[in-house]
VMD Tcl script that builds the backbone (N, CA, C; Angstrom):
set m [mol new atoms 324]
animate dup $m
set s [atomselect $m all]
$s set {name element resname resid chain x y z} {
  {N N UNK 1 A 112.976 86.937 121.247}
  {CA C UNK 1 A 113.491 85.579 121.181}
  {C C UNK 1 A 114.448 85.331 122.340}
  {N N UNK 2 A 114.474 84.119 123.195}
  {CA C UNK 2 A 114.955 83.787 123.701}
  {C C UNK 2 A 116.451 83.527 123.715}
  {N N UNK 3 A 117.721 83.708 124.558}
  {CA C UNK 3 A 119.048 83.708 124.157}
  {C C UNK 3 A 119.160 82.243 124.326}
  {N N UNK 4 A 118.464 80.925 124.947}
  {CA C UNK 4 A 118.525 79.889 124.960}
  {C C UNK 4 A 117.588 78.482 124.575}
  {N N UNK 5 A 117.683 77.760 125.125}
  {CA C UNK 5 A 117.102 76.737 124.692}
  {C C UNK 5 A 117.083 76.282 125.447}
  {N N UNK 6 A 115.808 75.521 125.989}
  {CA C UNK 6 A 115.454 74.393 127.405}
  {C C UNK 6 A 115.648 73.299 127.194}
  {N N UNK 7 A 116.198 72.771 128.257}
  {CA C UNK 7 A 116.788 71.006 128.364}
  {C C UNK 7 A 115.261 70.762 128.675}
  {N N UNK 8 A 115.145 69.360 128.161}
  {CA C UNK 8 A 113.659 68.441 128.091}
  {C C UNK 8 A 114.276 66.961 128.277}
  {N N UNK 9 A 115.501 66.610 128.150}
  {CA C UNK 9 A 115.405 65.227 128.504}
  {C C UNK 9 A 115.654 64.890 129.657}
  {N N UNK 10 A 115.380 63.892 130.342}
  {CA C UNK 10 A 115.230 64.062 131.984}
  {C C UNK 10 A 116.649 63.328 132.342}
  {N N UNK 11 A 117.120 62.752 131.508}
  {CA C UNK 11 A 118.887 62.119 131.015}
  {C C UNK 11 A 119.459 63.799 131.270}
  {N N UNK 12 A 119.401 64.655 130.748}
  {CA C UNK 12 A 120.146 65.543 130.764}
  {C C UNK 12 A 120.197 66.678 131.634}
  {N N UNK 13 A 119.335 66.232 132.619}
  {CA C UNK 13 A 118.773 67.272 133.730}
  {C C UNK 13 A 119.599 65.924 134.687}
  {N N UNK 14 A 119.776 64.939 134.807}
  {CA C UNK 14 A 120.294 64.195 135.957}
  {C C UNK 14 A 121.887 63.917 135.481}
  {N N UNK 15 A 121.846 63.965 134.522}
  {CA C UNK 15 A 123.627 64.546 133.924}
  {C C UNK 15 A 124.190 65.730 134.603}
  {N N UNK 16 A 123.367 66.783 134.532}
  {CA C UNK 16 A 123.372 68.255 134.975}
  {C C UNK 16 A 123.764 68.008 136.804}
  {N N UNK 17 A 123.112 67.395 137.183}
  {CA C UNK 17 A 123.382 66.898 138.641}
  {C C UNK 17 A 124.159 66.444 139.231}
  {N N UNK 18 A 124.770 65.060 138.406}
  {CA C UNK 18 A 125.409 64.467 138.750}
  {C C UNK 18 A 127.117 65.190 138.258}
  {N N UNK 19 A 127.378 65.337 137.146}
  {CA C UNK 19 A 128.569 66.118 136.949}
  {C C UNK 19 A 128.515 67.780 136.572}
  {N N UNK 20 A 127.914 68.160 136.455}
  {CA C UNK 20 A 127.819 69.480 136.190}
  {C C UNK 20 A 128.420 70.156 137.957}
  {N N UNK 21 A 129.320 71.558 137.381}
  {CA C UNK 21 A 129.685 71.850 138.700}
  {C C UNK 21 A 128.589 72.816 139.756}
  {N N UNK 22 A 128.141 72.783 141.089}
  {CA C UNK 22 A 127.347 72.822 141.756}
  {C C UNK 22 A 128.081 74.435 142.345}
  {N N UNK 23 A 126.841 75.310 142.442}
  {CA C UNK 23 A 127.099 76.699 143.115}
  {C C UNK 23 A 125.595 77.052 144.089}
  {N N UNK 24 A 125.929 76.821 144.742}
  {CA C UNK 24 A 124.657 76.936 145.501}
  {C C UNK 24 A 124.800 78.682 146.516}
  {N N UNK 25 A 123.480 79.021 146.606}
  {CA C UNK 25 A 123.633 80.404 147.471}
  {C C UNK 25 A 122.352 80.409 148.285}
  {N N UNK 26 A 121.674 81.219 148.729}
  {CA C UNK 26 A 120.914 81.055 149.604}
  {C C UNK 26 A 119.154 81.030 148.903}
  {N N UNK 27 A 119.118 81.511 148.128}
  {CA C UNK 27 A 117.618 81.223 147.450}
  {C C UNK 27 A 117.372 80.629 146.019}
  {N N UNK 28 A 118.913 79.488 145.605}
  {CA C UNK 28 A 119.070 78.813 144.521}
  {C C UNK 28 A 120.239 77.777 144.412}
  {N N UNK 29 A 120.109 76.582 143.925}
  {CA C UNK 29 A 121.070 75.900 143.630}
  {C C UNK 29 A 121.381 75.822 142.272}
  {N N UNK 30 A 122.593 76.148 141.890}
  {CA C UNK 30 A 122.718 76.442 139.903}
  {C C UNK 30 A 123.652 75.102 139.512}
  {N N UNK 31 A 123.684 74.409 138.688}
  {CA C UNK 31 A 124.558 73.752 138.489}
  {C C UNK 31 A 124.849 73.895 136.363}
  {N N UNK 32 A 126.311 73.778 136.407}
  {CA C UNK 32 A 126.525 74.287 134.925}
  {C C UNK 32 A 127.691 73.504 134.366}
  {N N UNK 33 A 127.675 73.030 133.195}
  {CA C UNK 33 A 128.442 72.467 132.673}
  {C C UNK 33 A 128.801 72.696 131.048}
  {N N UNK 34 A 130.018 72.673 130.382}
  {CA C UNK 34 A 130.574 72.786 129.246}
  {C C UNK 34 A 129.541 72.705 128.108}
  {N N UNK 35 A 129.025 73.210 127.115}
  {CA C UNK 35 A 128.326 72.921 126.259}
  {C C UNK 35 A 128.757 71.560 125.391}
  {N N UNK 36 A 127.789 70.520 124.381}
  {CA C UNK 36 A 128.381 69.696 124.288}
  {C C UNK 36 A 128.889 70.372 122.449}
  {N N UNK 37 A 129.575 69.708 121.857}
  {CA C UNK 37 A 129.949 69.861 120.417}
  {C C UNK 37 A 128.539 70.812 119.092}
  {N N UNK 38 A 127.300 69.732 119.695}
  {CA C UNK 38 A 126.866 70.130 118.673}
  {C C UNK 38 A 125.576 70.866 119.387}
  {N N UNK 39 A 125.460 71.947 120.223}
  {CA C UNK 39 A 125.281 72.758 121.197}
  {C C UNK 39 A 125.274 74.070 120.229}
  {N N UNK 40 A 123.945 74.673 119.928}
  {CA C UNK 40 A 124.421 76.176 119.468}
  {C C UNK 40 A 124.041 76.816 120.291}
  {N N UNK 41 A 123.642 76.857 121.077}
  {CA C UNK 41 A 122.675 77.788 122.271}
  {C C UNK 41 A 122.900 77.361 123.323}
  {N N UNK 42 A 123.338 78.294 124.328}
  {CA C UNK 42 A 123.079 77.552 125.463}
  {C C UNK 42 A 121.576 77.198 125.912}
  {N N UNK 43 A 122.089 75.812 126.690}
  {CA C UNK 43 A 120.552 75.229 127.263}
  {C C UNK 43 A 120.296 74.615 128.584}
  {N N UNK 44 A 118.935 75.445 129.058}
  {CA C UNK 44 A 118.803 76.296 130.258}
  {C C UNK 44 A 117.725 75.459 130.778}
  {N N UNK 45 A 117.558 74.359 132.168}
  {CA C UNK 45 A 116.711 73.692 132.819}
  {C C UNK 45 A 116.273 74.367 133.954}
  {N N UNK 46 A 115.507 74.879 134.001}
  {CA C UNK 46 A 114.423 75.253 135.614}
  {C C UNK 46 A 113.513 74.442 136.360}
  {N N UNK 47 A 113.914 73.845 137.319}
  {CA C UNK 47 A 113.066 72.474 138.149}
  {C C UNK 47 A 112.675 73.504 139.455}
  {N N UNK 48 A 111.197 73.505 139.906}
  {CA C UNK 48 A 111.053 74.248 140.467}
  {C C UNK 48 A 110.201 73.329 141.304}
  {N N UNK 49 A 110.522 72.609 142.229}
  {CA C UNK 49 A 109.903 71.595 143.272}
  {C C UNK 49 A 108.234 72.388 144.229}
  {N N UNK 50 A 107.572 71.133 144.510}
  {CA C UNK 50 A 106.546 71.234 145.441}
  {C C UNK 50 A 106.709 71.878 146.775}
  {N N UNK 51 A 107.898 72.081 147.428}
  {CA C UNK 51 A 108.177 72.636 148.270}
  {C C UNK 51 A 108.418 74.207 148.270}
  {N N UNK 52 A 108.814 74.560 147.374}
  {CA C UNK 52 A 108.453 75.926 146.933}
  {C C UNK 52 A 107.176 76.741 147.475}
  {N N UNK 53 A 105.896 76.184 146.641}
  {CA C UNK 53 A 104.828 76.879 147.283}
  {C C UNK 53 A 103.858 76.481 146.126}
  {N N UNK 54 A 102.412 76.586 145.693}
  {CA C UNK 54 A 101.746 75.878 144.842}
  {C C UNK 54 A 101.418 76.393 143.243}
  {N N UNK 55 A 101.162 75.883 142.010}
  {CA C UNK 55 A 101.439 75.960 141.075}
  {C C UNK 55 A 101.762 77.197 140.583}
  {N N UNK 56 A 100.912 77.845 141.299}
  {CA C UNK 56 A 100.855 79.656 140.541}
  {C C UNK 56 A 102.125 80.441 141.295}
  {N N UNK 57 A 102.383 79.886 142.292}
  {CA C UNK 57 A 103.974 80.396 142.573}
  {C C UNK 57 A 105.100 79.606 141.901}
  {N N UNK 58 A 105.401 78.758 141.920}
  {CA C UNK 58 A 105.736 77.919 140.938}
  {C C UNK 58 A 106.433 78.166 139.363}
  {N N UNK 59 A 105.239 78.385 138.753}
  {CA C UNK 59 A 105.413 79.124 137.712}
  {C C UNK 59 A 105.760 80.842 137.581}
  {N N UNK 60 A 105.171 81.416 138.333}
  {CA C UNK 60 A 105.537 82.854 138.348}
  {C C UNK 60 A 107.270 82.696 138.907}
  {N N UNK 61 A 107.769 82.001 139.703}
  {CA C UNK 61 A 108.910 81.842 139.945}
  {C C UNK 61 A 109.538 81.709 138.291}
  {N N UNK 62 A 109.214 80.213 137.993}
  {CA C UNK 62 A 109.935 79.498 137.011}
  {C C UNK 62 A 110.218 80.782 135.272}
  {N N UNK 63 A 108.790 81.691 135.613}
  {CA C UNK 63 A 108.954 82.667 134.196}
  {C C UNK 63 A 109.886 83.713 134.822}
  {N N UNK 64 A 109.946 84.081 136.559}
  {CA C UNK 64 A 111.112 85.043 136.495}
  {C C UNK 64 A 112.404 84.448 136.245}
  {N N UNK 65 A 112.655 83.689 136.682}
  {CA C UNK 65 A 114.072 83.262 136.567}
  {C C UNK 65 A 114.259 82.693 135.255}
  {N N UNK 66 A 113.653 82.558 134.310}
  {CA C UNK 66 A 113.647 82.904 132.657}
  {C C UNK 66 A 114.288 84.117 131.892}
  {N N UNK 67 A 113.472 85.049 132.505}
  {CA C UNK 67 A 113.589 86.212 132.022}
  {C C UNK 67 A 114.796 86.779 132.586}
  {N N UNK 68 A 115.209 86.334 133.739}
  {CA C UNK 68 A 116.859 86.488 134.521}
  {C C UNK 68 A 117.691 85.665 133.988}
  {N N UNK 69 A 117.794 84.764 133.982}
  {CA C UNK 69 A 118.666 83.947 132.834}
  {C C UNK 69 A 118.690 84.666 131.554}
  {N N UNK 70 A 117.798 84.597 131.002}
  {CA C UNK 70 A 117.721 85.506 129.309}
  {C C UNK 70 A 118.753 86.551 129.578}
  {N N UNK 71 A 118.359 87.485 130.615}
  {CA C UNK 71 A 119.250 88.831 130.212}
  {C C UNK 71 A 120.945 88.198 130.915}
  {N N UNK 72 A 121.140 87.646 131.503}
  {CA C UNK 72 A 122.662 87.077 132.206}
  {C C UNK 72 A 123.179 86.064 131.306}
  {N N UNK 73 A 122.641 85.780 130.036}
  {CA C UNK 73 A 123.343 85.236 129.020}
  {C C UNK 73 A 123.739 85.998 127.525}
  {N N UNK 74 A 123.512 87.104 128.148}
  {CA C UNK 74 A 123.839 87.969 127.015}
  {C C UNK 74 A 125.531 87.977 126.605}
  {N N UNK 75 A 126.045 88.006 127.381}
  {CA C UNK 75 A 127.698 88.488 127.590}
  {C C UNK 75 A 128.624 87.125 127.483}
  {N N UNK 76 A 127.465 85.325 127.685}
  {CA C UNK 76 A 128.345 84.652 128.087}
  {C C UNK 76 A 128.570 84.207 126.904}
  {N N UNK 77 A 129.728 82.898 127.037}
  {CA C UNK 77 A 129.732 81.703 125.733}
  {C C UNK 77 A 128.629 80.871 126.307}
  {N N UNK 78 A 128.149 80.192 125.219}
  {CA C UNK 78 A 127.389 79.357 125.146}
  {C C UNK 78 A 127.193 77.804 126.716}
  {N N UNK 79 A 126.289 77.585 127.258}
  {CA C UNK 79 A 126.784 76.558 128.076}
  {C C UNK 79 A 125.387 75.823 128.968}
  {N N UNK 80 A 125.529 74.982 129.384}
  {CA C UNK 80 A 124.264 74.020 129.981}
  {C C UNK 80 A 124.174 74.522 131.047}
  {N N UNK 81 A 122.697 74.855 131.835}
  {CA C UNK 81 A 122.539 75.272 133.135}
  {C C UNK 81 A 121.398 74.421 133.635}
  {N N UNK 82 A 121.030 74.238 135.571}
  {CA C UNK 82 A 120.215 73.693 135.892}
  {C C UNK 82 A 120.033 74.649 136.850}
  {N N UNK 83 A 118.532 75.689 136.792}
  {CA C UNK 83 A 118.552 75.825 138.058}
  {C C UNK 83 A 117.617 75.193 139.080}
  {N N UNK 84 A 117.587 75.399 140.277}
  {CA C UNK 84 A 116.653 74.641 140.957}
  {C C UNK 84 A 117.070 75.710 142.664}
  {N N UNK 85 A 115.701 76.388 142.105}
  {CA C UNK 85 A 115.326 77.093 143.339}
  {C C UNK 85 A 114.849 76.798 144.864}
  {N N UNK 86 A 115.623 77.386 145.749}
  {CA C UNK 86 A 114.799 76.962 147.202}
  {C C UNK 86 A 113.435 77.502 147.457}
  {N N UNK 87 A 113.324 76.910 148.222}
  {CA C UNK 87 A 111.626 77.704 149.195}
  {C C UNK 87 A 112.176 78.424 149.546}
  {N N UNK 88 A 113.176 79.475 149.889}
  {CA C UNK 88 A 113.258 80.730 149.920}
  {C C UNK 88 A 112.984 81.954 148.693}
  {N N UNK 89 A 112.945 81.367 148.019}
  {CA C UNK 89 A 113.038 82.109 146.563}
  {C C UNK 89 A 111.639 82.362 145.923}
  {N N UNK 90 A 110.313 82.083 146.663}
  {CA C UNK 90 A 108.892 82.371 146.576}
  {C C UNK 90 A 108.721 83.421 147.400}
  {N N UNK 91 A 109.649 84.017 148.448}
  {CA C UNK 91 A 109.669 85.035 148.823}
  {C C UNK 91 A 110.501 86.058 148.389}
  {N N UNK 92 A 110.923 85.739 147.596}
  {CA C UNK 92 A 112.770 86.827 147.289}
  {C C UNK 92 A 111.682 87.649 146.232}
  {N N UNK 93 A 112.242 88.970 145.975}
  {CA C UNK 93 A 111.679 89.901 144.644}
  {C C UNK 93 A 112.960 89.514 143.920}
  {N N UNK 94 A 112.024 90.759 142.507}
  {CA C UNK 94 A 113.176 90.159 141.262}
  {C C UNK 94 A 114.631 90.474 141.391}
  {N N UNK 95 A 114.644 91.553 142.142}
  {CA C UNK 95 A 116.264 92.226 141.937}
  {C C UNK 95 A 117.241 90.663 143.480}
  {N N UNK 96 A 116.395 90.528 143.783}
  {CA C UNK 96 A 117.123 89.436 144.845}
  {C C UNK 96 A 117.703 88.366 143.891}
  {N N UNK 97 A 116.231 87.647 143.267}
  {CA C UNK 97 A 116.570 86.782 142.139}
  {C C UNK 97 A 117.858 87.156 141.181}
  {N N UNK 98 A 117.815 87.966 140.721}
  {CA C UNK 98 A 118.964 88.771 139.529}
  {C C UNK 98 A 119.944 88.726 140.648}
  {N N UNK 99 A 120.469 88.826 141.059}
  {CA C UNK 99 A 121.585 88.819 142.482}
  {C C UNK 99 A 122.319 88.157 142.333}
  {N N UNK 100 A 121.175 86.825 142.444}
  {CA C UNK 100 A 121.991 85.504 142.864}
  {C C UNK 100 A 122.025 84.537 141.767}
  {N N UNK 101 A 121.252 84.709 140.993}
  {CA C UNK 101 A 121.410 84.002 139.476}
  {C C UNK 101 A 122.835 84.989 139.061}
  {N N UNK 102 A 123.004 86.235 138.809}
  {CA C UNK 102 A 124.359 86.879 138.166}
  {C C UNK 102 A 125.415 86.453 139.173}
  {N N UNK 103 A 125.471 86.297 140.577}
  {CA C UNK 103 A 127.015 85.614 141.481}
  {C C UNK 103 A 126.994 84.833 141.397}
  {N N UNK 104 A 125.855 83.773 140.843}
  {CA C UNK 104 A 126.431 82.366 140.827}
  {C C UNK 104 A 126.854 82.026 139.275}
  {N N UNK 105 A 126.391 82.675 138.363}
  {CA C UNK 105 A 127.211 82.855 137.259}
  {C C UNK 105 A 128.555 83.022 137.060}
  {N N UNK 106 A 128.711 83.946 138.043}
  {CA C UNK 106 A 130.127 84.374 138.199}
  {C C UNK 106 A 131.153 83.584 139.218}
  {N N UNK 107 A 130.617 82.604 139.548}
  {CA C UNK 107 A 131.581 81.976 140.554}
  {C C UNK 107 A 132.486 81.034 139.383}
  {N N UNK 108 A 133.510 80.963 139.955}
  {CA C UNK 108 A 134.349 79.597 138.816}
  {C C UNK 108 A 133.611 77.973 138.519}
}
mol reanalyze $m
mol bondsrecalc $m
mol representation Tube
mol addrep $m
C-alpha cells in the first residue's frame, strides 16, 4: 500500500504552483505545501510533460518517482507535493532520481 494519495483535481495541482513553496534542482522541480485540516495522507501529484520524451518514458519515469516518493515519506508528517520532472530526468537512473527527490525534501 501506498504511503500516499494522488492529487486529481487540476484546482489543486495549480494551487500547488502557485503557492506551494518551489525547490527546484537539476532533473526536477518539487513544489510542497502544508497539508490541509482534513488531509490524512499526504498527497502526492506527478506531471510529467511532452518534453520529457514519449509515453513509455513518461510513464516509466512517472512509476519511478512513485516508488521514490513512497519510500521518502516514510519518516515525514503528512503534506501536499507536486513533482514535475525535467527532460533531464529520462536520462537520470534511479539512485540519481532518489538523490534529488530526498534533497529537495530536505530543503526548508
Amino acid at each position: 500500500m501506498r504511503r500516499f494519495a494522488s492529487l486529481c483535481r487540476k484546482a489543486d495541482f495549480e494551487r500547488l504552483r502557485r503557492r506551494g513553496r518551489r525547490v527546484a534542482t537539476p532533473i526536477l522541480t518539487l513544489y510542497r505545501s502544508e497539508p490541509y485540516a482534513s488531509d490524512r495522507t499526504s498527497l502526492v501529484g506527478i506531471t510529467v510533460t511532452k518534453a520529457v520524451g514519449k509515453a513509455v518514458i513518461r510513464n516509466k519515469l512517472r512509476r519511478r518517482l512513485a516508488a521514490i516518493v513512497h519510500d521518502a515519506l516514510a519518516d515525514r508528517p503528512a503534506m501536499r507535493l507536486l513533482i514535475v520532472p525535467r527532460p533531464a530526468a529520462a536520462g537520470a537512473d534511479f539512485d540519481a532520481l532518489r538523490a534529488d527527490v530526498t534533497s529537495a525534501l530536505e530543503k526548508p
